[in-house]
Structures are given as C-alpha cells and as structure tokens.
C-alpha positions in Angstrom: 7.2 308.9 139.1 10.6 307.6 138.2 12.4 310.9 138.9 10.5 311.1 141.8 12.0 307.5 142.9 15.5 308.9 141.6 15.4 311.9 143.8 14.1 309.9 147.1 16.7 307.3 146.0 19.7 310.0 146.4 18.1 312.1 149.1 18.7 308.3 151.0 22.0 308.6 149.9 23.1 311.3 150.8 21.5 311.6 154.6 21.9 307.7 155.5 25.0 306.6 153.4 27.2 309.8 152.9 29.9 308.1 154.3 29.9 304.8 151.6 32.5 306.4 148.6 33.4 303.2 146.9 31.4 303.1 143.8 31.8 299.3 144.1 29.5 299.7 147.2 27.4 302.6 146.3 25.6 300.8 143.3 24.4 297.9 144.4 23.0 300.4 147.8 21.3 302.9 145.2 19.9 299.8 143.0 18.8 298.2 146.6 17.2 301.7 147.8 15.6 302.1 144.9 14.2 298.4 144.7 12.2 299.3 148.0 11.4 302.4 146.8 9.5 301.0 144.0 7.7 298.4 145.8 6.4 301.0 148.3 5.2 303.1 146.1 3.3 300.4 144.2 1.7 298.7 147.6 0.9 302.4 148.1 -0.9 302.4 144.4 -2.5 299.2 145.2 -3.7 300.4 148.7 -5.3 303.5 147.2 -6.9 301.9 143.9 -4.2 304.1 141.5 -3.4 300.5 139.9 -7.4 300.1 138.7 -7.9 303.8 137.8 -9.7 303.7 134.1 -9.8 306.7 132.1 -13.0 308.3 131.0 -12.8 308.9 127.9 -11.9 305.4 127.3 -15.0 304.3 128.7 -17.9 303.7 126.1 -20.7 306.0 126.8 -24.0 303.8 128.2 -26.9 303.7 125.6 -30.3 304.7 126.6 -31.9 302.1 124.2 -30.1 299.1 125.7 -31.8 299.7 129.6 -34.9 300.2 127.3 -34.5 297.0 126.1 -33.6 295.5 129.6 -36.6 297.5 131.2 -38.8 295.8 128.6 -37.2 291.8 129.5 -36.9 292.7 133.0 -41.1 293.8 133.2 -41.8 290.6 131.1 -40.1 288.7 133.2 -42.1 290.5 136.3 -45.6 289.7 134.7 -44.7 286.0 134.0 -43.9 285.4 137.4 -47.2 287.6 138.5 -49.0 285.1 136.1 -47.8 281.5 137.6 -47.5 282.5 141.3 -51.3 282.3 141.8 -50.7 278.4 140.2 -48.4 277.6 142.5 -49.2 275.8 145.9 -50.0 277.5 149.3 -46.8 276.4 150.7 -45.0 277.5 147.8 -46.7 280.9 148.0 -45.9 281.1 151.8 -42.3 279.8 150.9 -41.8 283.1 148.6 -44.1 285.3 151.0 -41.8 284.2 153.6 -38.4 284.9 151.5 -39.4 288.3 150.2 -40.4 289.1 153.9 -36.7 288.8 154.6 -36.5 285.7 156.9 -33.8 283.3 156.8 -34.6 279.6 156.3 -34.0 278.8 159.9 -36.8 281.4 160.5 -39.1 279.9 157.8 -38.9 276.7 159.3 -39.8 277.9 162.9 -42.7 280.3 161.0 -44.0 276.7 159.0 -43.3 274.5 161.8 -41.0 272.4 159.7 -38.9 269.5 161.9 -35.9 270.2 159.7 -34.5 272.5 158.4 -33.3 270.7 155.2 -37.5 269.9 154.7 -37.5 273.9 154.3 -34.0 273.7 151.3 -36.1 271.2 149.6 -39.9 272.6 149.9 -37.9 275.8 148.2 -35.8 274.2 145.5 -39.0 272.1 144.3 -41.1 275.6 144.8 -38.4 277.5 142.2 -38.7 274.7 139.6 -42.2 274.6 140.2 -42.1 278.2 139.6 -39.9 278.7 137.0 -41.7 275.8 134.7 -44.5 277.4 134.9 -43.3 280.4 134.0 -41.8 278.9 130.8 -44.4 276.9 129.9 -42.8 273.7 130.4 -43.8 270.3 132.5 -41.7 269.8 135.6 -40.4 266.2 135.5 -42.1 264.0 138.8 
C-alpha cells in the first residue's frame, strides 16, 4: 500500500505540479499529496469493511459440545416456561398470546379494550415477573 501511495503521490507530481522545481516547495506539496492520499484510502478501507477484516485462521474453531450444552439450557428453559404459563392469569396468557402473535402494544390495547395504553406496559411487566417467578420458583413480592 505505501508504494502504492508513493507512486499516486509522484504521478500527482509530475501531471499537476511539473512546473514547482524548488525543492523548498516540492516537499511540503509531496508530504501534503500524500497526506490526502492516505486519508482516502483509509475512508475507502472504512467504507468497504477492509479496516474489520479478521483472519480465519485466527479465529477459534466453534465447538460442537458447547451448542450442546446451550441446546440443553435453552430446552430447559423452554419447558419451564411451558410448565408456569398454564399458572399464570387469563390476561396474562392473552398478554403473551397477543405478543407472540406479533401485535404491538397499541394493538393489544385496542384487541383488550384497555383505556390506556400504559394499563397495557403495566399488565405486561407484572405478567413477566409473574412469569418468570414462577418459573424460578420464587414468590413475587405484592
């Protein structure tokens, strides 16, 4: 790259500024050219990703036993929720029913008939810790 920037450096030199001689003017020119030079070609690094390239084999090769491990957490996770969402009350089931359905909470609280919709934020924060003390075993607070 830096011979590169060398060459494009005189090439500029010698079509634009063939007729500076002085040497007293010539250097601080090149050191200028080749100042711009250097930040163009790293905005055009930066623009195409060059500058967060990673090289392979530097990369750790993934092992299979750790998404085992994840798989397993991820399913127990999955059945404990399975387990306390039939606890849970029928506006909290209709809450998540609702969520998983993909509506937003301006559409849950037209589909509930809600008057606000900050009744809907806090039916659904007291649904979650509802949901997630019952999934860990614990008392919720009142």
């Amino acid at each position: 790259m830096a011979e590169d920037v060398a060459q494009e450096v005189m090439l500029v030199l010698h079509q634009k500024y063939s007729h500076v001689t002085d040497l007293a003017q010539l250097l601080p020119l090149a050191i200028q050219i080749t100042r711009f030079k250097l930040v163009a070609q790293a905005r055009k690094s930066a623009r195409r990703g060059e500058n967060r390239q990673v090289d392979v084999a530097d990369e750790p090769i993934a092992d299979p036993q750790v998404n085992l491990i994840l798989e397993a957490e991820q399913n127990e996770l999955l059945d404990r929720m399975r387990s306390a969402l039939p606890l849970l009350g029928e506006r909290c089931r209709e809450i998540f029913r609702l969520k998983l359905d993909g509506l937003s909470f301006p559409e849950i609280q037209s589909a509930m008939g809600a008057a606000n919709i900050n009744t809907v934020y806090t039916w659904e924060a007291r649904c979650r810790e509802d949901l997630k003390h019952l999934m860990t075993g614990t008392r919720r607070a009142q």
